[in-house]
LUMDREN-581069 format. One line per 4 residues: number of its first residue (from 1); their letters; for each residue x, y, z of C-alpha. Coordinates in nm, 4 decimals. Each point is the difference from the previous one (the first is absolute). Example, Ala and Ser with C-alpha at 12.3 -4.5 7.8 and 13.67 -1.06 7.14 Angstrom:
<sites>
1> AS> 1.2300:-0.4500:0.7800 | 0.1370:0.3440:-0.0660
</sites>
This chain:
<sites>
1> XXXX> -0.8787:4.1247:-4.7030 | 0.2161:-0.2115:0.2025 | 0.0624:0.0628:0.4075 | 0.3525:0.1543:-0.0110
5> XXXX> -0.0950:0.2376:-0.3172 | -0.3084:0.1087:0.2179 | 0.2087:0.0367:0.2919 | 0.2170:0.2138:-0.2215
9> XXXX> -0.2545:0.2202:-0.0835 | -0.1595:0.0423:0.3476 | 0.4060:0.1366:0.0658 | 0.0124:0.2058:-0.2383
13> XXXX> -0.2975:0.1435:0.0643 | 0.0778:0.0507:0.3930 | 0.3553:0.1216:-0.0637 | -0.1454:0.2991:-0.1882
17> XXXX> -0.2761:0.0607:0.2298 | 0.2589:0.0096:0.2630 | 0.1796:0.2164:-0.1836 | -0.2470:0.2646:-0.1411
21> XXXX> -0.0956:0.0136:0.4457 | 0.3422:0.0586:0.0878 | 0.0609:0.2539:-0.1868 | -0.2887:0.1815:0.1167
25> XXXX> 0.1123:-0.1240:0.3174 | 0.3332:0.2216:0.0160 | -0.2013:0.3012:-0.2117 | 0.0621:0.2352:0.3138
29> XXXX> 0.3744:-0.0326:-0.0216 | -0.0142:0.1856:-0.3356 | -0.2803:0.2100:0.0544 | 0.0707:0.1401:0.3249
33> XXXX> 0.3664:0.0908:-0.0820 | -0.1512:0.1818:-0.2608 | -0.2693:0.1651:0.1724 | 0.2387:0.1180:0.2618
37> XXXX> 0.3068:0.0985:-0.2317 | -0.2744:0.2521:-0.2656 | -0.1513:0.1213:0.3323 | -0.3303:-0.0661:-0.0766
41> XXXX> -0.0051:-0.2103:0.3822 | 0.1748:0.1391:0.2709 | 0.0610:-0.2992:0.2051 | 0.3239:-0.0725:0.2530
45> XXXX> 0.1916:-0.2681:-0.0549 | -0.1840:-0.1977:0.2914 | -0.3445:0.0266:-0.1755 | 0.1813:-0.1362:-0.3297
49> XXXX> 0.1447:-0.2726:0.1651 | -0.4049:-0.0670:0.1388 | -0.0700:0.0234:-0.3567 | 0.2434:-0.2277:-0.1544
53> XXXX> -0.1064:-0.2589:0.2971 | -0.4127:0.0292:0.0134 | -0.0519:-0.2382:-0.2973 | 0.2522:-0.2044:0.0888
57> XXXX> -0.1498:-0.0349:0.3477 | -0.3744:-0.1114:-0.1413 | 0.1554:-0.2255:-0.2036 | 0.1961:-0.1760:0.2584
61> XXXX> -0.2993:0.0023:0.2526 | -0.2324:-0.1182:-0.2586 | 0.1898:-0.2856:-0.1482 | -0.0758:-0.2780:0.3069
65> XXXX> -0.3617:0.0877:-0.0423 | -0.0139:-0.0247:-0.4034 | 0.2076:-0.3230:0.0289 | -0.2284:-0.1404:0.1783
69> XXXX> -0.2950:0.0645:-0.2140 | 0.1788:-0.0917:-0.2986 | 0.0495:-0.3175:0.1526 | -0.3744:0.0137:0.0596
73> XXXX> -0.0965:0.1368:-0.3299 | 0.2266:-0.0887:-0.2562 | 0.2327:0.3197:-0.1621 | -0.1703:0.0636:-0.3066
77> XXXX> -0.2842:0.1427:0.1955 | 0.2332:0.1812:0.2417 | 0.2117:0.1093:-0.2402 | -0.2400:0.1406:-0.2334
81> XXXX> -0.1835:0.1909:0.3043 | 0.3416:0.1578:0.0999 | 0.0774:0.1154:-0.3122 | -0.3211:0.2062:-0.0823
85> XXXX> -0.0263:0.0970:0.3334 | 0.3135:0.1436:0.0915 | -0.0307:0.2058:-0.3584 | -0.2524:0.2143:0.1823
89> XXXX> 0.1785:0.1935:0.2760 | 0.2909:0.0576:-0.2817 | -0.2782:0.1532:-0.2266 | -0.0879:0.2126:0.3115
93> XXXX> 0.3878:0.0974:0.0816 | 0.0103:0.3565:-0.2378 | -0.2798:0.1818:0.2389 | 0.2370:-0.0703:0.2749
97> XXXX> 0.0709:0.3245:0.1837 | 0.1722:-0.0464:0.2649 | 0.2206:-0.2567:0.2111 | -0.2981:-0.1937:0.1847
101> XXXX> -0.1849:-0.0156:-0.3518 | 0.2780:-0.1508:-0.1808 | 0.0912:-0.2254:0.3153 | -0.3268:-0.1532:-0.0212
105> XXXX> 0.0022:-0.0923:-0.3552 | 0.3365:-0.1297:-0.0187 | -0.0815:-0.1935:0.2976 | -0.3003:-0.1806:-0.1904
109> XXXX> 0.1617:-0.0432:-0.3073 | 0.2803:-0.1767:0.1753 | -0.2273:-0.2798:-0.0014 | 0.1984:-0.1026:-0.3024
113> XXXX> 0.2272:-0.1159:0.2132 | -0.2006:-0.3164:0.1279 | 0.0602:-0.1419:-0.4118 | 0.3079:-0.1401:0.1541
117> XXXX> -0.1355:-0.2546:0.2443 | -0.3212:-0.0463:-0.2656 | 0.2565:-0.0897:-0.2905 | 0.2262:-0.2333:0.2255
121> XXXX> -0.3343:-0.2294:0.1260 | -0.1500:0.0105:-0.3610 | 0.3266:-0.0618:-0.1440 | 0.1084:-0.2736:0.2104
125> XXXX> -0.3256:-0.2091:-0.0619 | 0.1237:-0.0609:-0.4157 | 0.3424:-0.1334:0.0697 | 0.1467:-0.3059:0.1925
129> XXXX> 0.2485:0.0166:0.2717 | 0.2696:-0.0599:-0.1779 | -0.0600:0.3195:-0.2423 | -0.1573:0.2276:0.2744
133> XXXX> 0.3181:0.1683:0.0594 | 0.0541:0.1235:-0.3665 | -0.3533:0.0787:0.0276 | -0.0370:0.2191:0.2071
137> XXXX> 0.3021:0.1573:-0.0940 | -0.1093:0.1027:-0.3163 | -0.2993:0.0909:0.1494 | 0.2368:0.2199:0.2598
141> XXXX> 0.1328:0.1590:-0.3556 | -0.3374:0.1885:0.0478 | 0.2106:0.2444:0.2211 | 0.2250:0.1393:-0.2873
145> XXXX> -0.4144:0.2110:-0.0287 | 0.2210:0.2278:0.2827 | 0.2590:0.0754:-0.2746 | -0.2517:0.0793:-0.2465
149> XXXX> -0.1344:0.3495:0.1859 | 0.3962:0.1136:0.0924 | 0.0053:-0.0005:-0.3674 | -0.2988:0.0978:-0.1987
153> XXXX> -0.1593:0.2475:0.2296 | 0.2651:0.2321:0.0344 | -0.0091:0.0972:-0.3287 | -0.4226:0.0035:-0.0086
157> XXXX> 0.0224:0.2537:0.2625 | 0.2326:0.2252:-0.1803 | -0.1958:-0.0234:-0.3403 | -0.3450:0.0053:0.1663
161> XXXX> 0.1313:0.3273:0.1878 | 0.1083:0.2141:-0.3114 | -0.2813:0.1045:-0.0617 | -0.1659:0.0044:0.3188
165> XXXX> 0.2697:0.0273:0.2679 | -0.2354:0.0138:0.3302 | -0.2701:-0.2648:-0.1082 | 0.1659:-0.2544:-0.2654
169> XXXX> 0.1161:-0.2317:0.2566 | -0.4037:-0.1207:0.0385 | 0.0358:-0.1929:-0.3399 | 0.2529:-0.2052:0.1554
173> XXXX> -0.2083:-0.1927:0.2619 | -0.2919:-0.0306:-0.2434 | 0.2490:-0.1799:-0.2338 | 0.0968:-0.2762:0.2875
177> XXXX> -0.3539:-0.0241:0.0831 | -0.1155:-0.0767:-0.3283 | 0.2641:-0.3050:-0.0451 | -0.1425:-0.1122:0.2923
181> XXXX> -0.3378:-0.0319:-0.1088 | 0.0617:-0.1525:-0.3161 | 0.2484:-0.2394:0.1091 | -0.3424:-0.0793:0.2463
185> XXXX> -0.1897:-0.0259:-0.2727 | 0.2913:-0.2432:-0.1804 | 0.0221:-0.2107:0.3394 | -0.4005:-0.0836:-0.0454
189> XXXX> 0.0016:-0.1321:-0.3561 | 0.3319:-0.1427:-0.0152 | 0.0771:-0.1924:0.3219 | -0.1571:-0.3242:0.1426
193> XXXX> -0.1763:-0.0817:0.3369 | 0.2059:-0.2609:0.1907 | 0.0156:-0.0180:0.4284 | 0.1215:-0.2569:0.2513
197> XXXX> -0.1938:-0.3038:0.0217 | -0.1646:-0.1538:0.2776 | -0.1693:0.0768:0.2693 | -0.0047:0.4156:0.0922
201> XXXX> 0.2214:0.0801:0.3049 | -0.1125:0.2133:0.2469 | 0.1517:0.3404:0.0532 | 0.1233:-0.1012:0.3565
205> XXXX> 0.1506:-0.3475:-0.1955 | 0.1389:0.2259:-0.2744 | 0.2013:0.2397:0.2695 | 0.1475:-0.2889:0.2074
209> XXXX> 0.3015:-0.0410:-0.2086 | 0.1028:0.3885:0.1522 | 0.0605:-0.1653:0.3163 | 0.3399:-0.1302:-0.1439
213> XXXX> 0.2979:0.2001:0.0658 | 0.0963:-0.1088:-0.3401 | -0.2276:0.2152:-0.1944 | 0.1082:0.3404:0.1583
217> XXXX> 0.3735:-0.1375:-0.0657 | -0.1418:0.0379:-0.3346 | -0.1390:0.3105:0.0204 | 0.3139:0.1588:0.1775
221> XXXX> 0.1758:-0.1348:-0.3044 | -0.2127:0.1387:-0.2341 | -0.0860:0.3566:0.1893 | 0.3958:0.0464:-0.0865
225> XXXX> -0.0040:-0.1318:-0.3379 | -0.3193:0.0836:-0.1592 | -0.0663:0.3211:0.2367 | 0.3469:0.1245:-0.0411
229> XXXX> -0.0570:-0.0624:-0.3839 | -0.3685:0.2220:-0.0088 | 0.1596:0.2856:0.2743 | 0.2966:0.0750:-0.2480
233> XXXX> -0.2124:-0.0165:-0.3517 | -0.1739:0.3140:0.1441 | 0.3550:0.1335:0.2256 | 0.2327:-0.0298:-0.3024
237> XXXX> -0.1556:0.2899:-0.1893 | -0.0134:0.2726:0.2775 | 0.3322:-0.1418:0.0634 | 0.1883:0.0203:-0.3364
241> XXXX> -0.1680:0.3793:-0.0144 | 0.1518:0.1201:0.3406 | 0.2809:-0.1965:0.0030 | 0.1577:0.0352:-0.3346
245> XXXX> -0.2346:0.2955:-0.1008 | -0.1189:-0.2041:-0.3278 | -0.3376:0.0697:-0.1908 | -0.2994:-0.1777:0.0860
249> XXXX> 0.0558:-0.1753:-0.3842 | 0.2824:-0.1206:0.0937 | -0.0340:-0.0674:0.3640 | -0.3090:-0.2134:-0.1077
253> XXXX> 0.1969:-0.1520:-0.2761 | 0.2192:-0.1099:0.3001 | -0.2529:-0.1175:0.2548 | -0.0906:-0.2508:-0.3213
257> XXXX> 0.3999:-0.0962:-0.0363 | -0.0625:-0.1561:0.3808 | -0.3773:-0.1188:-0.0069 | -0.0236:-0.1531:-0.3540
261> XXXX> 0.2949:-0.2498:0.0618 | -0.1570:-0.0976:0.3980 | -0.3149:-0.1158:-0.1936 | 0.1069:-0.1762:-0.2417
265> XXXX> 0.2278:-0.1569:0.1599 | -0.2166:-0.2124:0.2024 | -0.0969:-0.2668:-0.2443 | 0.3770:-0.0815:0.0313
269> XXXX> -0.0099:-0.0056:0.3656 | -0.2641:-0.2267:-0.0394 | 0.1912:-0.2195:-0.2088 | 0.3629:0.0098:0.2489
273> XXXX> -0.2935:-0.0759:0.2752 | -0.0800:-0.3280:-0.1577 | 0.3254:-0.0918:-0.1391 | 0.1952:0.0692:0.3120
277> XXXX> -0.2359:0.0410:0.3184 | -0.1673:0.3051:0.1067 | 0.2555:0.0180:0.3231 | 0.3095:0.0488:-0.2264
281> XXXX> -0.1782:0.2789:-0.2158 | -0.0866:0.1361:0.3175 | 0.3625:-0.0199:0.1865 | 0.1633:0.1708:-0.3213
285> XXXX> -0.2820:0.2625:-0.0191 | -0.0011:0.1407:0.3364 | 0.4450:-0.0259:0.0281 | -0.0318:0.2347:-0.2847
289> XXXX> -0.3082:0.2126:0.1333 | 0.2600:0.1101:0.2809 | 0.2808:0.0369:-0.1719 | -0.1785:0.2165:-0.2980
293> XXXX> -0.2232:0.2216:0.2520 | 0.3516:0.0418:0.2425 | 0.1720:0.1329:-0.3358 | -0.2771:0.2224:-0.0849
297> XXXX> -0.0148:0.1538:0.3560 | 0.2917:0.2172:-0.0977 | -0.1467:0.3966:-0.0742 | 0.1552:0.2694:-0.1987
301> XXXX> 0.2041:0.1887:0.2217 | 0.3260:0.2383:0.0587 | 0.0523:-0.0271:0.3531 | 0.3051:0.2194:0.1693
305> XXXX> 0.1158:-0.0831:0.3409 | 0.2941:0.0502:0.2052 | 0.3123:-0.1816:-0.0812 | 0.3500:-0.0740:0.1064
309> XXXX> 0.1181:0.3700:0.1037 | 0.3752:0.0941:0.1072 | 0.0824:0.0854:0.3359 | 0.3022:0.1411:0.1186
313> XXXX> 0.2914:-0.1787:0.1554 | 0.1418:0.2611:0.2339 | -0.0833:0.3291:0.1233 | 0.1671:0.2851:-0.1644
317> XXXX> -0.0944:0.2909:-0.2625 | -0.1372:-0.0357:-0.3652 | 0.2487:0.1556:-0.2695 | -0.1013:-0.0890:-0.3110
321> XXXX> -0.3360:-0.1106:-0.1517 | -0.0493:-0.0905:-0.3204 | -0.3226:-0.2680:-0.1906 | 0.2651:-0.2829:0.0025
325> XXXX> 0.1728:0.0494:0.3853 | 0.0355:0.2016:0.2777 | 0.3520:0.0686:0.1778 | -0.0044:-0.0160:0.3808
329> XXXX> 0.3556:0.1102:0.1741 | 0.2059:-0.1339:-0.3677 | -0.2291:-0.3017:0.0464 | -0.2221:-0.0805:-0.2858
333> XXXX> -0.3530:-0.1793:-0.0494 | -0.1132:-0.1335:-0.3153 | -0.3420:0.1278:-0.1070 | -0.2115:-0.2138:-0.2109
337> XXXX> -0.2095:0.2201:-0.2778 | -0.2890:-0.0256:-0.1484 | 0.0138:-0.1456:-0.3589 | -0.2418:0.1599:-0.1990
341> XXXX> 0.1284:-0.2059:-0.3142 | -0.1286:-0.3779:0.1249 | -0.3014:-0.0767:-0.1243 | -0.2832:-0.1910:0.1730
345> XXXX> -0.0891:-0.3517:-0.0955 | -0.3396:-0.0735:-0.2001 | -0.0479:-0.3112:0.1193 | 0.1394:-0.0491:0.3536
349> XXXX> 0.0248:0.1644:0.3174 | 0.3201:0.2533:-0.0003 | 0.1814:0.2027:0.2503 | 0.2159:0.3086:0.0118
353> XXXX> 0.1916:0.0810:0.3185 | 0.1690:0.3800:0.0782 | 0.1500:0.2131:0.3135 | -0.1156:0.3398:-0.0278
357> XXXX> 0.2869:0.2502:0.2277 | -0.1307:0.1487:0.2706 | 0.2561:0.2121:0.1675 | 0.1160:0.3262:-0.1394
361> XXXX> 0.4266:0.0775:0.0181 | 0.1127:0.1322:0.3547 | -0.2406:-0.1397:0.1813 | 0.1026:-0.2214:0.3086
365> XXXX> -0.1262:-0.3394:0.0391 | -0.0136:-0.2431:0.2508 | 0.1406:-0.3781:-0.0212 | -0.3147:-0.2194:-0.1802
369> XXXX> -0.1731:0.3133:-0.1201 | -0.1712:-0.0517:-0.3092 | 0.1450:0.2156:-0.2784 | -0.1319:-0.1848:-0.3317
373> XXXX> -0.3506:-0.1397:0.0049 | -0.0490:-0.3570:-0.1667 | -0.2648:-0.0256:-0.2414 | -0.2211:-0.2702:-0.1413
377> XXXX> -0.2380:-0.0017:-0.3207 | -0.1887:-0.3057:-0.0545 | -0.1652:0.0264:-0.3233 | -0.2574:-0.2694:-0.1982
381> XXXX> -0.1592:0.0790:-0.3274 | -0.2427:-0.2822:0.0327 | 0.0213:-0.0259:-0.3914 | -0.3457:0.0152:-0.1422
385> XXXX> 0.0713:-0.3484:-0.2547 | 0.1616:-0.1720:0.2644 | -0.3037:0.0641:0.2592 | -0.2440:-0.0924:-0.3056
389> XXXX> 0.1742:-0.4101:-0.0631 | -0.0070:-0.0432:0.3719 | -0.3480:0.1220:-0.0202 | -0.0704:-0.2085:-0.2762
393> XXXX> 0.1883:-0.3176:0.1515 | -0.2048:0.0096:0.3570 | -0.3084:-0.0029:-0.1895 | 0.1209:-0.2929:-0.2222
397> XXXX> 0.0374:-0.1359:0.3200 | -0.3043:0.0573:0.1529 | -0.1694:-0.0810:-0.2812 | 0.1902:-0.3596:0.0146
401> XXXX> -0.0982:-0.0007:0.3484 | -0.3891:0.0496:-0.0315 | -0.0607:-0.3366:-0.2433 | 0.2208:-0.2284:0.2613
405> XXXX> -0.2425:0.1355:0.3016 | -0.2944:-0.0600:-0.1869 | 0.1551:-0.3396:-0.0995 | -0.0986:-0.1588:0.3168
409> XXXX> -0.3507:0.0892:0.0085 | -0.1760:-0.1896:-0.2524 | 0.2537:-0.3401:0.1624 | -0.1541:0.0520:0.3907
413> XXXX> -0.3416:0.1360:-0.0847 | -0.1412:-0.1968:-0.3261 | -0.3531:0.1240:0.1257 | 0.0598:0.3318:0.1323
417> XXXX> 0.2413:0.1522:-0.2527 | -0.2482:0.2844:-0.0026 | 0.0342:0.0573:0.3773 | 0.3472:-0.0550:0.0665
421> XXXX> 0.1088:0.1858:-0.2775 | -0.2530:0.3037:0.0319 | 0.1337:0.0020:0.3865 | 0.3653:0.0135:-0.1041
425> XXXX> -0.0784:0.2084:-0.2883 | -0.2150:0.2299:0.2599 | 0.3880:-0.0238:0.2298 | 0.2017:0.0896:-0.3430
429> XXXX> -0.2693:0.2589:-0.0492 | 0.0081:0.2075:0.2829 | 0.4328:0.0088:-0.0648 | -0.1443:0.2447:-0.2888
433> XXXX> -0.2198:0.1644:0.1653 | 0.2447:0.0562:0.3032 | 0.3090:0.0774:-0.1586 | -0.0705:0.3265:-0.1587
437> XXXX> -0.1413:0.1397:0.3076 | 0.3063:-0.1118:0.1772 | 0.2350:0.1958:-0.2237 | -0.1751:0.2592:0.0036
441> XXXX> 0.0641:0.0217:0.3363 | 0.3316:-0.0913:0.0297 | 0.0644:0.2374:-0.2940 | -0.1567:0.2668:0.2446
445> XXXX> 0.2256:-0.1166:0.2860 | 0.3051:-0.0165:-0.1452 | 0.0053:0.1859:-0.3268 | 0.1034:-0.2896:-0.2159
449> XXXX> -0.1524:-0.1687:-0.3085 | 0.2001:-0.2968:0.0633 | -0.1294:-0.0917:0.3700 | -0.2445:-0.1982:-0.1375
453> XXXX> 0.2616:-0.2252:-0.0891 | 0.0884:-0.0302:0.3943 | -0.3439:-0.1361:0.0530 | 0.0701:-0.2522:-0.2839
457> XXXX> 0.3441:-0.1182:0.1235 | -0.1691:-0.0467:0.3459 | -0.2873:-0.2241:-0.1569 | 0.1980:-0.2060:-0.2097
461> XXXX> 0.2012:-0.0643:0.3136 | -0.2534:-0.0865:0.2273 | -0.1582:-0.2488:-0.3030 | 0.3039:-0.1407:-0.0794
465> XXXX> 0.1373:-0.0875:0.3911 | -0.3712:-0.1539:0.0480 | 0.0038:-0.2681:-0.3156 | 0.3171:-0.0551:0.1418
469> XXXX> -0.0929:-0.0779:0.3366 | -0.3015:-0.2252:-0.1314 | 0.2081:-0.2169:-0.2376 | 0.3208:-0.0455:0.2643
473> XXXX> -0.3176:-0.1413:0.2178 | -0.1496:-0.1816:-0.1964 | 0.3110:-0.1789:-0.0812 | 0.1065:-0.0977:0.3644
477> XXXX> -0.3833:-0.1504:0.0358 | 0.0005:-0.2126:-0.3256 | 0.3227:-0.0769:-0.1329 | 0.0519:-0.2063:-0.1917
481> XXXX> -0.2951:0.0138:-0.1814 | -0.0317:0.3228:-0.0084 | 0.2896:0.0054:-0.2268 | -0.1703:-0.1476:-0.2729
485> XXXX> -0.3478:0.2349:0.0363 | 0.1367:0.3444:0.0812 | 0.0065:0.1166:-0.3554 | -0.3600:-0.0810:-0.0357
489> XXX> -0.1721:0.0673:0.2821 | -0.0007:0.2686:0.2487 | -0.1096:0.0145:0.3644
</sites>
């Protein structure tokens, strides 16, 4: 077998490990809404939101550490120990009772999560650097696995619970844990041992690369992208059912609509990342994270207020009131109605304005009395398809996003891909793990599903105005030859 076919196959094979752990990965995003929504859990949104973030965060914490010993170890070995391992707590998960019990499973089978900073070192070492982009962004394809649990579990939960509606949820867990294990058990017979040569780095040499501000640039990047991308492939589906008040079917069929396309989207961004420079990707992903999340900010809502009202011009006595004026002293005032016949619009923000008589006939008013109040509706359907393409266009994005951070890793840190990228995967990580607990809270605070989009607009922001402020120095302290470089190299 030649290099690049066994390459190939070492891909393949990681790409669908990846993806058989990630959807395990964002199981509690399905399983909770549906624990919560039969009542057979009574948890608050808060503790859901803890739910939806524990694996996330063991993952995230996890991945520096497992990068490190795949870079020590080789990934066939850690790979195949994750993948049995981590069956064994989802095995365990139906004799969970209570919301400590199942918080302490999910949190050890998040360990599923570390596959991403395994895959990228053990993926890396097959390719050169000239196809290490496209690499690993087919390997990053391994995230469309989130997609894959939106979509099928739904509908195992609903058959499993016809016949038993309290305990049929248990053969869902089981099921994940069982692909886990044999994809282990795949992993040991079908991959091949390869690690970094030379001489073996100590762990102190091995974490001196973390003293570069560079590498939590990366990670900021990628705790928007990739963390924004895990948060919202568990949000979505509690989200759509709220929201829009839509089945968990078809919510789920949803959540896949935005989380399939992000995944497999990446080998492309690998690809613009090696045609074009990781910067430009980068520059056109997070302009449109802003724009997307500031569009998607917008609630449902009906909001009345006070308008315009009419006030009186001079003092004197009311004579005649009727819906559409009022006669003061032979002097009229026009009175605008409501009109009940204008419809709202579907798609964009509308508004309706109305003065509403307040004075009765004989009554004596003074000179800028108000006798009509002004009224103001404000009403925004939010429409359900329109919210879904944004949805489904930010994670494109995102998606794009993720393969141009991890771009630069592989470029810097030949010999450490497994540290630098299990610390920026750890940073990208812990965006997952974070951002449903933050809704959840800001959905406490303020009553609506769409503040988490606030915290996204604010992120993309603050990651956007920070590349910016990097490059615009970087130019002043190397033109001209900077010029010439600063589509293939970052700083």
């Amino acid at each position: 077998m030649s290099n690049l076919s066994q390459s190939h196959q070492i891909l393949f094979l990681n790409t669908l490990a990846f993806a058989v752990c990630f959807a395990c990965w964002t199981l509690n995003g399905v399983l909770v809404t549906f624990l919560v929504d039969q009542e057979i859990f009574d948890w608050n949104v808060v503790q859901i939101g803890w739910l939806l973030g524990i694996p996330v965060l063991t993952g995230s914490l996890m991945r520096l550490p497992m990068g490190i010993l795949t870079d020590k170890f080789g990934g066939r070995v850690m790979y195949s120990a994750l993948l049995i391992l981590a069956s064994i707590p989802l095995f365990l998960l139906p004799f969970a009772t209570n919301f400590w019990m199942f918080a302490l499973l999910s949190f050890m089978f998040g360990m599923v999560g570390t596959s991403f900073a395994i895959g990228v070192a053990y993926t890396s070492l097959w390719y050169p650097k000239d196809w290490q982009g496209r690499a690993l962004g087919i390997f990053g394809m391994g995230t469309a696995g989130a997609s894959i649990t939106p979509f099928i579990a739904p509908s195992l939960l609903k058959y499993f619970s016809e016949s038993d509606p309290v305990n049929g949820w248990k053969y869902l867990p089981v099921i994940y844990g069982s692909a886990l294990l044999i994809m282990g058990i795949a992993f040991i017979f079908f991959s091949k041992t390869k690690k970094i040569e030379g001489k073996p780095k100590t762990v102190k040499e091995l974490l001196q690369p973390l003293k570069e501000v560079r590498v939590w640039r990366f990670g900021t990047y990628y705790f928007l992208l990739f963390g924004s991308f895990v948060s919202f492939s568990q949000w979505l589906l509690p989200n759509f059912m709220n929201v829009y008040h839509t089945t968990l079917i078809l919510g789920g069929l949803f959540t896949t609509c935005f989380s399939l396309p992000a995944g497999v989207i990446r080998a492309f961004g690998g690809f613009l990342s090696d045609k074009f420079g990781a910067r430009k990707v980068m520059y056109w992903v997070l302009s449109t994270s802003v724009v997307l999340s500031f569009l998607l900010l917008f609630p449902k809502m009906n909001i009345t207020t006070s308008g315009n009202g009419l006030m009186a011009g001079k003092a004197g006595t009311v004579t005649q009131v009727l819906p559409s004026k009022i006669v003061i002293d032979e002097r009229e005032y026009v009175v605008t109605p409501k009109d009940n016949s204008e419809n709202n619009s579907q798609f964009f923000p509308s508004k309706k304005t109305w003065q509403e008589v307040v004075v009765a006939e004989n009554q004596k008013i003074q000179k800028k009395e108000l006798i009509a109040d002004g009224i103001t509706q404000i009403h925004f359907e939010a429409n359900m398809w329109v919210y879904l393409i944004l949805v489904i266009l930010i994670g494109t994005c995102w998606g794009i996003g993720s393969a141009a951070v991890y771009k630069h890793i592989p470029e810097y840190f030949p010999n450490q891909v497994g540290v630098i990228g299990g610390m920026v995967g750890m940073i990208g990580g812990l965006g997952g793990f974070i951002g449903p607990i933050v809704f959840g809270y800001l959905l406490a605070f303020t009553g609506f599903w769409t503040s988490s989009w606030l915290f996204i607009f604010a992120l993309s922001i603050v990651c956007l105005i920070w590349m910016h402020r990097v490059i615009v120095k970087m130019t002043r302290e190397r033109l001209p030859e900077f010029a010439q470089d600063m589509d293939r190299k970052d700083q």
